[in-house]
Wavefront OBJ file of the C-alpha trace (Angstrom):
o trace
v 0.000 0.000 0.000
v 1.342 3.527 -1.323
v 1.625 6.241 1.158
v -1.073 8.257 -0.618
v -3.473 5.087 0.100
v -2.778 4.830 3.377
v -3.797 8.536 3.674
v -6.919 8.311 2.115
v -8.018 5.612 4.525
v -7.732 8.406 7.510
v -10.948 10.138 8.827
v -11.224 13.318 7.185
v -10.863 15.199 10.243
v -7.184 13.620 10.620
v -6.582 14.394 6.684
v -7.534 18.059 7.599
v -5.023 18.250 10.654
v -2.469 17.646 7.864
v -1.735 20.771 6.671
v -1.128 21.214 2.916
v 2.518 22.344 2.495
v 3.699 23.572 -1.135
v 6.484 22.675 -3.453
v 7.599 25.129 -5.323
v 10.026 25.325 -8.179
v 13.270 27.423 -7.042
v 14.023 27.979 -10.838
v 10.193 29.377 -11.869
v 8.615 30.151 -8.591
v 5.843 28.620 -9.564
v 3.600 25.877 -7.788
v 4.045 22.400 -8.734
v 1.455 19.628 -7.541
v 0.246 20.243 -4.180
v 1.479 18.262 -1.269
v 0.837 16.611 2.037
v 3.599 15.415 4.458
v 2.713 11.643 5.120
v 2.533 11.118 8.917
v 3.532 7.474 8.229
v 6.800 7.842 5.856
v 7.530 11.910 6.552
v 7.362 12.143 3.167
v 5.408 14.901 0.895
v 2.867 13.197 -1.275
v 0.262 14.468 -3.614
v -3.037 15.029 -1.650
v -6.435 16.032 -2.455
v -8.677 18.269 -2.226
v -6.157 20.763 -3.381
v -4.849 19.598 -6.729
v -8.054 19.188 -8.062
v -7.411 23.053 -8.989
v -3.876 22.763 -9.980
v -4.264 20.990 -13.523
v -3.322 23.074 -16.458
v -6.850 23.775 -17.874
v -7.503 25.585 -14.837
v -8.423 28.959 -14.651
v -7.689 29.605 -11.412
v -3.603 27.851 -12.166
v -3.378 30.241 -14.738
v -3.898 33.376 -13.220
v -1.447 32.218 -9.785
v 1.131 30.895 -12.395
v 0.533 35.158 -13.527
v 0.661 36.178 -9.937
v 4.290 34.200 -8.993
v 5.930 34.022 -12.666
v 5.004 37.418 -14.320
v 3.814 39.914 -11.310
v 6.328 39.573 -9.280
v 6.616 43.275 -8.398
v 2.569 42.904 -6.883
v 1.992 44.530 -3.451
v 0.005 41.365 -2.318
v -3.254 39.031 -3.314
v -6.703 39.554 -2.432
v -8.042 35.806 -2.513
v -11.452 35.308 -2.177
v -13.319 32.031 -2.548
v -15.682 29.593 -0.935
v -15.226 26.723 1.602
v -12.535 24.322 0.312
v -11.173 26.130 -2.930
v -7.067 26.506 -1.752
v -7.399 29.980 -0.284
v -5.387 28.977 3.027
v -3.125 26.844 0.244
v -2.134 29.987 -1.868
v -1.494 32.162 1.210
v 1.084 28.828 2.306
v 2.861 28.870 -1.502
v 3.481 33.164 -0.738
v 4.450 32.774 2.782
v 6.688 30.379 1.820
v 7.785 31.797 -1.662
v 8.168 35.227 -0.092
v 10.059 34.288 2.776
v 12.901 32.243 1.073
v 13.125 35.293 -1.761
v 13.094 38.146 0.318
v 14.445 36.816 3.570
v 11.933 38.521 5.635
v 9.736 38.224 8.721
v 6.161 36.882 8.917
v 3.181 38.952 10.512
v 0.507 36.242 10.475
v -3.507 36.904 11.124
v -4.724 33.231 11.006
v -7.826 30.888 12.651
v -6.356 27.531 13.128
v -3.237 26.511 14.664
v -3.219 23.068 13.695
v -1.912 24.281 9.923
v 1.384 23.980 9.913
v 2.129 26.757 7.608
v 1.318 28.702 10.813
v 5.082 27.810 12.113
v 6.588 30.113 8.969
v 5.319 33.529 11.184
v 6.853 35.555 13.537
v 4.236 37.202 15.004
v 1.147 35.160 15.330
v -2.322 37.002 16.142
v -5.712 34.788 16.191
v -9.250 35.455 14.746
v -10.382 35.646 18.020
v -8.118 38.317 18.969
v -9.108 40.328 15.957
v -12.935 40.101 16.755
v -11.941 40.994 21.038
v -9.992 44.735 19.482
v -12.953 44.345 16.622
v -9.738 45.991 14.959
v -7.002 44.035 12.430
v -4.358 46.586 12.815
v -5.640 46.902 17.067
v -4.892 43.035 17.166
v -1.429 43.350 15.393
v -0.028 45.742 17.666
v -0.633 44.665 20.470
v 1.366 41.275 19.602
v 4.046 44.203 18.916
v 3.541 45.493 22.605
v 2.254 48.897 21.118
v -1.285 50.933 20.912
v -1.993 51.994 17.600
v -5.759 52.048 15.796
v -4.403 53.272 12.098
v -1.763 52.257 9.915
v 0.785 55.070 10.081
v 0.789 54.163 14.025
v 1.282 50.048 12.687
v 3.924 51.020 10.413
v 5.976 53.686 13.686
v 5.123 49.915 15.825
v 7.056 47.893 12.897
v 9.798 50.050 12.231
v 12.072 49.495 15.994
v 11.931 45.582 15.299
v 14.024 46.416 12.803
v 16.633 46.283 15.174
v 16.053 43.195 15.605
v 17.728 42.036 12.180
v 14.104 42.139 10.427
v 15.089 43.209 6.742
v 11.363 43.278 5.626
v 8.060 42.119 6.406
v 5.344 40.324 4.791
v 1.592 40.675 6.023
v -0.447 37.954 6.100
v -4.487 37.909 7.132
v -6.078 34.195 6.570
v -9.113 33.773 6.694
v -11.342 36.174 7.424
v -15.264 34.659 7.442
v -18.266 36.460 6.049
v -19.601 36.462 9.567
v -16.788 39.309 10.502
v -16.461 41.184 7.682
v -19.691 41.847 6.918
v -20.776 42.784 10.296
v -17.884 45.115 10.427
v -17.037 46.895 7.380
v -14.317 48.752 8.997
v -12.591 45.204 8.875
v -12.507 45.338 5.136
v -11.464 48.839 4.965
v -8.891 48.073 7.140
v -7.745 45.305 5.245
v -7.180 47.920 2.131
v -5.397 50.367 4.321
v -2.927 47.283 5.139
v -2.126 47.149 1.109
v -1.437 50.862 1.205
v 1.550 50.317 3.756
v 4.664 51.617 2.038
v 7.966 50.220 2.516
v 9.508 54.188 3.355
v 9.272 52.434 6.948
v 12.456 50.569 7.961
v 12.121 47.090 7.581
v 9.915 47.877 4.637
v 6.557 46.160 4.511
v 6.705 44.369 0.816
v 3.741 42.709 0.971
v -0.071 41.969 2.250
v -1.427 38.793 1.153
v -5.526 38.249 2.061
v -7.511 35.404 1.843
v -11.581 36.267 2.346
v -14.380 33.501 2.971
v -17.014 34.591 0.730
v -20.048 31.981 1.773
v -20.813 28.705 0.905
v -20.385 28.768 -3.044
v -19.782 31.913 -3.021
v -23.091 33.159 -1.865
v -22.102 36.502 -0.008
v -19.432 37.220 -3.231
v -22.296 39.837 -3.879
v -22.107 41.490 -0.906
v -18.535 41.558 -0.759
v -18.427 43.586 -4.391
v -21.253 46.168 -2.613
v -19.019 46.771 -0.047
v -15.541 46.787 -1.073
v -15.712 47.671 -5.412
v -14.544 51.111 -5.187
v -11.389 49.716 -3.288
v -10.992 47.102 -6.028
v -11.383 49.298 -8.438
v -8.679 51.702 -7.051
v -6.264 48.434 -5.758
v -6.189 46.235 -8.972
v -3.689 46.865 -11.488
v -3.608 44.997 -15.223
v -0.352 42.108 -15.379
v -0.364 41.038 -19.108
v -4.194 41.142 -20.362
v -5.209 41.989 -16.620
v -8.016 44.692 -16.938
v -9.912 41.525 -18.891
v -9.011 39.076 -15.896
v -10.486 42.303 -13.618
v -13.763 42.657 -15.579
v -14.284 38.930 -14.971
v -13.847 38.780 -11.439
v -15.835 41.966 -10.444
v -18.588 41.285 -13.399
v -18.806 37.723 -11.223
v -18.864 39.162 -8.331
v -21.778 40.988 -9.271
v -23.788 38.246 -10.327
v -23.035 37.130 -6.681
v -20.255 33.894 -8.232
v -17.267 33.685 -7.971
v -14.484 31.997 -10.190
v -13.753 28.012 -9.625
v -11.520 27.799 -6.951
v -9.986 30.722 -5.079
v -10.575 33.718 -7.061
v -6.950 35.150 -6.615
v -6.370 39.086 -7.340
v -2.737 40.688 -7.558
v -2.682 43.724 -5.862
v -0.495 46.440 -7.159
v -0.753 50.204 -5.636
v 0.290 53.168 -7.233
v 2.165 54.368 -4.103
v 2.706 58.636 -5.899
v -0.494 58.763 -5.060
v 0.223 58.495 -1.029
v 3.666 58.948 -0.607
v 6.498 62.005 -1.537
v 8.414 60.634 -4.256
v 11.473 61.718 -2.212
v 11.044 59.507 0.519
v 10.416 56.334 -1.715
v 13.613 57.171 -3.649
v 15.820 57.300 -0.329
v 14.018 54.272 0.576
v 15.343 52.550 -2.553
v 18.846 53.704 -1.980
v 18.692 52.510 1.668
v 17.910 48.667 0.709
v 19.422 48.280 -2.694
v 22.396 46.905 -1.967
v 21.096 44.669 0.835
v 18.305 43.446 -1.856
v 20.835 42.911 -4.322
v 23.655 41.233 -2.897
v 20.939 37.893 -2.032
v 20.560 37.704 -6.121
v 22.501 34.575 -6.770
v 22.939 36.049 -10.520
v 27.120 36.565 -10.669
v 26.072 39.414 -12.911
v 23.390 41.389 -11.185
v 25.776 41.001 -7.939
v 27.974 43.634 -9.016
v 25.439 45.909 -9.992
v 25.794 49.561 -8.554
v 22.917 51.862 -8.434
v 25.362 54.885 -9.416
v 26.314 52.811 -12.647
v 22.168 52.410 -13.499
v 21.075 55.869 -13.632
v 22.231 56.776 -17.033
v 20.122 54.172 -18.833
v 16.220 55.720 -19.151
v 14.585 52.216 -19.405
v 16.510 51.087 -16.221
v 15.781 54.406 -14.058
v 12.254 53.991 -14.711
v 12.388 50.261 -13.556
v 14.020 51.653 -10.387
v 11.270 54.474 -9.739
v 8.512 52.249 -11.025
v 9.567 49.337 -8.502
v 10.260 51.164 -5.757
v 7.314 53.086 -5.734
v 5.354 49.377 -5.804
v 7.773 48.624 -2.933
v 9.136 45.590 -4.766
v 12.820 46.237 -4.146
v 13.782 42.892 -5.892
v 11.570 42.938 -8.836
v 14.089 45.682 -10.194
v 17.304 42.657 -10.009
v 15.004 40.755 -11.886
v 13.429 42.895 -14.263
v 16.319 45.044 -15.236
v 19.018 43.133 -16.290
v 17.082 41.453 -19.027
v 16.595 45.427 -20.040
v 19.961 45.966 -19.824
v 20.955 43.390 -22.358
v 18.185 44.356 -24.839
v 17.326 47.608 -24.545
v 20.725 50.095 -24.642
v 19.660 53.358 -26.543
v 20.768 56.289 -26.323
v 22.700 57.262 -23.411
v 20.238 59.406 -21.070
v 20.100 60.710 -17.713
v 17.311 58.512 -15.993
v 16.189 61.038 -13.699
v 15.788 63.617 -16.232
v 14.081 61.628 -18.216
v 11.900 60.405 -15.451
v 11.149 63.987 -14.687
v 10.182 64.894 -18.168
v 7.665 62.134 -18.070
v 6.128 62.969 -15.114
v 5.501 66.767 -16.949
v 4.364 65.341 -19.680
v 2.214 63.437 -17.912
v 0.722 66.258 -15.554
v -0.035 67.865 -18.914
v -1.634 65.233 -20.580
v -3.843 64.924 -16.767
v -4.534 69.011 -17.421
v -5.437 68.962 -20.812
v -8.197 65.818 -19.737
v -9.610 67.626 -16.852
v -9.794 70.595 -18.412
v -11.977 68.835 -21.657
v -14.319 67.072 -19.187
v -15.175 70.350 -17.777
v -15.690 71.536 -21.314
v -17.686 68.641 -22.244
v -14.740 68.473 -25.004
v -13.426 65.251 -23.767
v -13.978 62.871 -27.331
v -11.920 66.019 -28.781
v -8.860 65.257 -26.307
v -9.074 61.382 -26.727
v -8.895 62.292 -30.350
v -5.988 64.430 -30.762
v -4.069 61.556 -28.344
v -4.509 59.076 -30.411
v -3.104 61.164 -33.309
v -0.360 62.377 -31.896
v 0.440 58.364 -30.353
v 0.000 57.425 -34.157
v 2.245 60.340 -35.457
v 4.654 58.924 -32.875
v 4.270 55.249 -33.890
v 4.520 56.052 -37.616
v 7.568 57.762 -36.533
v 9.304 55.325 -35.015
v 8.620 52.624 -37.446
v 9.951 54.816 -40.605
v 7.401 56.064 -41.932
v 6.299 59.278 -43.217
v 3.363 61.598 -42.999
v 1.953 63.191 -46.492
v -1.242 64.326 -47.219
v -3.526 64.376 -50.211
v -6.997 66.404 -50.775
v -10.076 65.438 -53.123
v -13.417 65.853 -53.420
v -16.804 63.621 -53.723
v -20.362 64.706 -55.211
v -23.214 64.246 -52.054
v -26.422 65.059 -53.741
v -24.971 67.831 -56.424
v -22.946 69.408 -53.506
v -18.837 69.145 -53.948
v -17.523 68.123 -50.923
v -14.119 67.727 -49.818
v -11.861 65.617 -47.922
v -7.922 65.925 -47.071
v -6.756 62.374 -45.617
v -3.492 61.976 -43.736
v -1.573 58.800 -44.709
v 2.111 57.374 -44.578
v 4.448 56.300 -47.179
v 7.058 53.773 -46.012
v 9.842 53.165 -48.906
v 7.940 55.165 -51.094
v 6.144 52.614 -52.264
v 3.927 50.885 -49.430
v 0.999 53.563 -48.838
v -0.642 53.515 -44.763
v -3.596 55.065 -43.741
v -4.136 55.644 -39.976
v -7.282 56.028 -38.316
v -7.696 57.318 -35.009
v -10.605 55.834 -33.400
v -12.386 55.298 -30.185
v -15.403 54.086 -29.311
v -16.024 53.074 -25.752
v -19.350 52.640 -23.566
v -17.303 52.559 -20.129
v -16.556 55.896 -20.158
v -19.014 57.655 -22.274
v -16.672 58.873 -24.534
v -17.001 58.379 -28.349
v -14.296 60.136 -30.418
v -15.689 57.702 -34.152
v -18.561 56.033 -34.706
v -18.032 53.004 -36.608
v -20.837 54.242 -39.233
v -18.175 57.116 -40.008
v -15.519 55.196 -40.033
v -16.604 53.090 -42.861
v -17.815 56.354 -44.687
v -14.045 57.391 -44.188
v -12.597 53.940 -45.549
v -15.016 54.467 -48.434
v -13.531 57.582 -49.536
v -9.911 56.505 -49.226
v -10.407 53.298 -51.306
v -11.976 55.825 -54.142
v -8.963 57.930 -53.505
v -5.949 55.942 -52.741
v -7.140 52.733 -54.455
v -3.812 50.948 -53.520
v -4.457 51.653 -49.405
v -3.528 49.445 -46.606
v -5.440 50.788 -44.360
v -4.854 50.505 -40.769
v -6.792 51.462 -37.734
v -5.726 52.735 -34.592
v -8.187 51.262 -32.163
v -7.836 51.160 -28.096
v -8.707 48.073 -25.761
v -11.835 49.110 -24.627
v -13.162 49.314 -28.439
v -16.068 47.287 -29.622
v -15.464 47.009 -33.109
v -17.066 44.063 -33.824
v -19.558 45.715 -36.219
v -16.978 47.745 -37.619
v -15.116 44.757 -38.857
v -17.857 42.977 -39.977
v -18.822 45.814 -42.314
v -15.402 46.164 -43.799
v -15.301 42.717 -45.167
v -12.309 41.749 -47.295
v -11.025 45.455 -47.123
v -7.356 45.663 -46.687
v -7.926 47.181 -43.498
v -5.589 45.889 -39.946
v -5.177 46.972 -36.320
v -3.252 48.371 -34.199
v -4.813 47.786 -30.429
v -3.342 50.349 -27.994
v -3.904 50.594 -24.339
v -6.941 52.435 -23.000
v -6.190 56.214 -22.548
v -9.092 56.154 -20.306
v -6.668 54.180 -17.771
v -4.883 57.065 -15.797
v -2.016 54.207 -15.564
v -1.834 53.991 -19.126
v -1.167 57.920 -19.607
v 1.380 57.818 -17.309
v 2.785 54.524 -18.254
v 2.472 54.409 -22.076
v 1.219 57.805 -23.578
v 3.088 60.147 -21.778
v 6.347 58.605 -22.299
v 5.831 57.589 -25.848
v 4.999 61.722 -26.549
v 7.482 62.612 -24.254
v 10.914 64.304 -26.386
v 13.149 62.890 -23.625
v 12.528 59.068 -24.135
v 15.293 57.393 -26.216
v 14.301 55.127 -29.131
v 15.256 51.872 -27.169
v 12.693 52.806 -24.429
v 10.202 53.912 -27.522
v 10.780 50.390 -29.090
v 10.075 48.387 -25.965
v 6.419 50.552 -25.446
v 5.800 49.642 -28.711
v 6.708 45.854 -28.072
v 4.737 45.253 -24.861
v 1.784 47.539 -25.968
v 1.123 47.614 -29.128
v -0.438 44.398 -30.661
v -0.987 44.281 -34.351
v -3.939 41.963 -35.728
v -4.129 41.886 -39.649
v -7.229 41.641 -41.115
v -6.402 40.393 -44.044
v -3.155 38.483 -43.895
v -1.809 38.711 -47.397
v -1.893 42.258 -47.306
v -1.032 43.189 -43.615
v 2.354 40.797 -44.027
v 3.786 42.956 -46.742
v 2.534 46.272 -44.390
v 3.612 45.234 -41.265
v 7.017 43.832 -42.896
v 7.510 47.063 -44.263
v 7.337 48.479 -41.060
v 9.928 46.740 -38.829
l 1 2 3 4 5 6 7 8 9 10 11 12 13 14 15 16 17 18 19 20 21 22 23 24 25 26 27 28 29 30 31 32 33 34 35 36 37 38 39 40 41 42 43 44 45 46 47 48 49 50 51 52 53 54 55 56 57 58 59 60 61 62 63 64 65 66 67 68 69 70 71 72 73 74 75 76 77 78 79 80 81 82 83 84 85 86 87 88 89 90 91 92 93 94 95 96 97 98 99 100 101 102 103 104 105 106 107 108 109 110 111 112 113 114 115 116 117 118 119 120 121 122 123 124 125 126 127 128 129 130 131 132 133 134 135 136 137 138 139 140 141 142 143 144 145 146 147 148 149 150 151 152 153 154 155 156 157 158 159 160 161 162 163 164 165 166 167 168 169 170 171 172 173 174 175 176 177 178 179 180 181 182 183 184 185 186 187 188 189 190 191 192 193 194 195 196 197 198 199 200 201 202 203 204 205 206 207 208 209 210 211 212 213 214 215 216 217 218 219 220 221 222 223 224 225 226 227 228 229 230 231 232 233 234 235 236 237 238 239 240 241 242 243 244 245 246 247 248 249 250 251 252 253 254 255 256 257 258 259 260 261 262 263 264 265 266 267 268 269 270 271 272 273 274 275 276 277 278 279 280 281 282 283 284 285 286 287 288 289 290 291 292 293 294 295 296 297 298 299 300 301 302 303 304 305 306 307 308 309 310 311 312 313 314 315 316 317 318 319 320 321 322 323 324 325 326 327 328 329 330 331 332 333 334 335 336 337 338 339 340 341 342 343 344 345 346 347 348 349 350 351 352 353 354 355 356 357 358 359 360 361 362 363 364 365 366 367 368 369 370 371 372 373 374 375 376 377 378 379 380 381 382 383 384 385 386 387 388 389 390 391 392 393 394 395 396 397 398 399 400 401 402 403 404 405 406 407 408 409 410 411 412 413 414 415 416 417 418 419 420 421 422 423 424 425 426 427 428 429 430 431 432 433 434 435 436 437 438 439 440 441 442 443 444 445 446 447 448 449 450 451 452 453 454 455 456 457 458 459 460 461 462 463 464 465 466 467 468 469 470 471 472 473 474 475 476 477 478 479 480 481 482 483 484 485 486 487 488 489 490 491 492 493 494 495 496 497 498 499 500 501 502 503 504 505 506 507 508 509 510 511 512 513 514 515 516 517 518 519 520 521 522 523 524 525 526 527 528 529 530 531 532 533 534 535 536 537 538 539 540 541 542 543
C-alpha cells in the first residue's frame, strides 16, 4: 500500500489536521502539484482536495502561475473564494515563496493553529483576537507590545523591530469569514489600508497577502463587491491582459459567483499617489544593496545603483519598482533590459522627470476637456499624436492628399493623412475610439466606414490601418469592412490614468530614447491583420 493510500483511509478530520505544504520550483517560482507530508513515511505526497485546482486547464492555475511568474513586483493578493477552494493553500505557496526570496519576517492573522504553515510567522495574532480589538491593525499591535488604531501608528510599531535584524516584512491575514467582515465593514477597509503600507518604513513592509471567505459557493461574493468595489477598483492593477481578468472577477462578483476555486487578485498600488516621491527614492537607496547582494545572478551582484542611472529604461524600472515597494523585482526585471534595450545614453532622472511633466499635462489637458464637455476632442488628438509617434518610429512618413466627392450635387471635400514607407507601401491611420465605459465616443463606426469608403476611391492601392484602443467594440466595424485591406493596431486604454502615465506620456514625451520607444511599442502595441496577405507585406515594411 502507497503512502497516498494509506492517507486516504484516515478520517477526514485527521486528513484536515495535515496541513497542505507547497512545493515550489526554485528555478520558476511557480507551484508544482500540491502536497501533504505523510505522517507514516515523513514524506510529501500528492493530496487532495487541493490539486483538483492545480491541472493546467484551470483557470484559477493560470492566473497564480501570472501572480508568482510574471507579477512579481505585486503589493500582495486579495483571494477570495468559498469553503474548500485553496485559499489557506495559496497564502502557504506566498508565505513560503516570499520568505525564502526576500528573507523577511512573517506577521501572520490566522484561525487555526493546527496548519502547519502557521510555524513560517513571527508574530502570530488569532481570529479571536481580531474580533476581542474588533480591529485588524488593534490586534497586530498589540502582539508588537504597542497601541496603535491606524496604519501610520502600525507602520511607527514595525519600524524598531528592525533592530532586531528584520530586513522586511510580509503581512499575512487568513481567513477572514463572512460572519466578521460583513458585520464590520471597517474590517474590510482596514484590510485595504494594510495594502497601502509603504515600505519608506524601515524594515519595509513588501507585501499583504488576504484570503476572504465569501459563503458557501460563493453566496455573499455579492455582498462583498457592494461593499468593497470602489477599493478594487482603485487596488487592482492589469499584469499582461489583466483589466480583462479584472472585468471577470468583479462582473462575477456581481452576479453574486465567484471563479472556480480561489478567485486570486494581484494587488499592485500606485504608491505617488500616497507617498512624496522623495522619501520612496531614499528608501530605494537605503535597501538596494542589501536586496541585491541575495541575487545569486554573478552578474546582477555587481550591480551599482550609481552605474544604473544613465540608462532611461533602467531608471524607470528603479522608480517604477520602488514606488510598488518591490525592491527585488528591479534585479530581476532590469538586467534582461539591460541586455536588450541600450539606446541612447540618457540621464534617468531627467528623463523620469520629463515624463512625469508630460504626464501632468496630458492629466490638465483631460480635466480641463471634461469640464468643457470636449473630452472625445482630447481622446482624439491623443490618439493622433500616439500614431504620429508610432509612424515615426517605425519609418514612416506623414503626407497628405486632398479630393473631393459629389453628395447630392454638392462638392464636398476631404484631405486624408496617410504614410508612405519606402515610397512605395501607402498607410492610412485612423484614429478611433469608441467606448461605452466611459461615455466617450471620439468615431462612430458608421463614419468610419464612410471614411474607408472615400480613401479606397482615392488611394485605391491603401492598406489601411486602424488605430483602435482596448476598450473598443469594433465588432460591427469589422464585420462591415469585409475583405477590405484594413488591420489593427490595439493600444492601451487612454481612459486608464495608468496607461497615460505609463504608455502615452512617455511615448509623446521628447526625452525618451528610441530603445525605451521600441520596448512601449513591443509590450503595448499588438498588431492583428485583417487580411493576412496584405497586412504581411505592411507590417514587414514596417519593422
Amino acid at each position: 500500500m502507497t503512502g497516498a493510500d494509506k492517507l486516504s483511509k484516515l478520517p477526514p478530520e485527521v486528513r484536515e489536521r495535515l496541513n497542505p505544504f507547497p512545493s515550489i520550483s526554485p528555478q520558476t517560482g511557480i507551484a508544482n502539484k500540491v502536497k501533504f507530508r505523510n505522517p507514516f513515511t515523513g514524506e510529501y505526497i500528492l493530496a487532495e482536495p487541493y490539486n483538483r485546482i492545480y491541472h493546467e486547464e484551470s483557470t484559477v492555475f493560470i492566473d497564480i502561475t501570472k501572480v508568482f511568474a510574471q507579477k512579481v513586483g505585486a503589493r500582495g493578493t486579495l483571494i477570495i473564494g468559498p469553503k474548500a477552494t485553496g485559499k489557506t493553500h495559496l497564502l502557504a505557496i506566498e508565505a513560503d515563496y516570499i520568505k525564502r526570496r526576500y528573507k523577511g519576517k512573517i506577521i501572520m492573522v490566522h484561525d487555526k493553529e493546527y496548519r502547519e504553515y502557521v510555524e513560517l510567522a513571527d508574530v502570530r495574532v488569532r481570529v479571536e483576537e481580531v474580533k476581542g480589538e474588533k480591529s485588524i491593525i488593534k490586534a497586530i499591535c498589540k502582539k508588537l507590545n504597542a497601541q496603535c488604531s491606524d496604519v501610520d501608528a502600525l507602520r511607527d510599531a514595525i519600524s524598531p523591530v528592525s533592530e532586531r535584524g528584520w530586513d522586511a516584512v510580509q503581512i499575512i491575514i487568513d481567513d477572514i469569514y463572512e460572519p466578521l467582515w460583513s458585520r464590520r465593514e471597517d474590517i474590510l477597509r482596514e484590510i485595504f489600508e494594510l495594502f497601502r503600507l509603504h515600505t519608506v518604513s524601515k524594515p519595509p513592509i513588501i507585501r499583504t497577502s488576504v484570503a476572504i471567505h465569501t459563503g458557501e459557493k460563493g453566496s455573499r461574493a455579492r455582498d462583498f463587491f457592494d461593499i468593497a468595489k470602489d477599493e478594487l477598483t482603485m487596488l487592482i492593477y492589469s499584469y499582461e491582459n489583466g483589466e480583462e481578468f479584472t472585468q471577470r472577477v468583479i462582473e462575477n462578483m456581481m452576479r453574486g459567483k465567484v471563479v472556480l476555486g480561489a478567485t486570486v487578485i494581484p494587488i499592485v498600488t500606485e504608491w505617488h499617489f500616497y507617498i512624496d516621491e522623495g522619501e520612496v527614492e531614499k528608501a530605494f537607496k537605503d535597501f538596494f544593496s542589501k536586496y541585491v547582494a541575495t541575487v545569486e545572478d554573478p552578474d546582477l551582484h555587481n550591480l551599482k545603483l550609481e552605474e544604473l542611472v544613465d540608462e532611461s529604461r533602467i531608471m524607470q524600472v528603479v522608480v517604477e519598482a520602488s514606488k510598488w515597494g518591490a525592491y527585488r523585482v528591479f534585479a530581476d526585471e532590469c538586467n534582461k533590459i539591460w541586455l536588450n534595450f541600450k539606446g541612447e545614453k540618457l540621464r534617468g532622472d531627467e528623463v523620469y522627470t520629463n515624463v512625469l511633466n508630460k504626464y501632468g499635462e496630458l492629466v490638465k489637458k483631460r480635466n480641463e476637456a471634461a469640464q468643457t464637455g470636449k473630452l472625445h476632442k482630447f481622446y482624439k488628438e491623443l490618439l493622433e499624436d500616439i500614431a504620429k509617434k508610432i509612424m515615426e518610429v517605425k519609418g514612416a512618413q506623414l503626407r497628405t492628399t486632398r479630393r473631393y466627392r459629389v453628395v447630392s450635387d454638392k462638392v464636398r471635400w476631404r484631405t486624408i493623412n496617410y504614410y508612405a514607407v519606402n515610397g512605395e507601401t501607402i498607410v492610412v491611420v485612423i484614429p478611433q475610439l469608441v467606448t461605452r465605459k466611459s461615455g466617450v465616443v471620439v468615431e462612430r463606426p458608421n463614419e468610419v466606414i464612410g471614411k474607408i469608403e472615400d480613401i479606397h476611391q482615392m488611394i485605391p492601392t491603401a492598406q489601411i490601418i486602424g488605430i483602435v484602443t482596448e476598450d473598443v467594440d469594433d465588432r460591427g466595424l469589422r464585420d462591415a469592412l469585409g475583405k477590405a485591406n484594413y488591420a489593427e493596431i490595439k493600444l492601451p486604454s487612454p481612459v486608464k490614468d495608468s496607461a497615460l502615465k505609463y504608455f502615452y506620456a512617455p511615448l509623446l514625451s521628447s526625452a525618451i530614447d528610441r530603445a525605451w520607444l521600441q520596448y512601449l511599442l513591443e509590450r503595448y502595441v499588438r498588431e492583428t491583420p485583417g487580411s493576412a496577405i496584405t497586412a504581411v507585406r505592411v507590417f514587414k515594411a514596417l519593422r
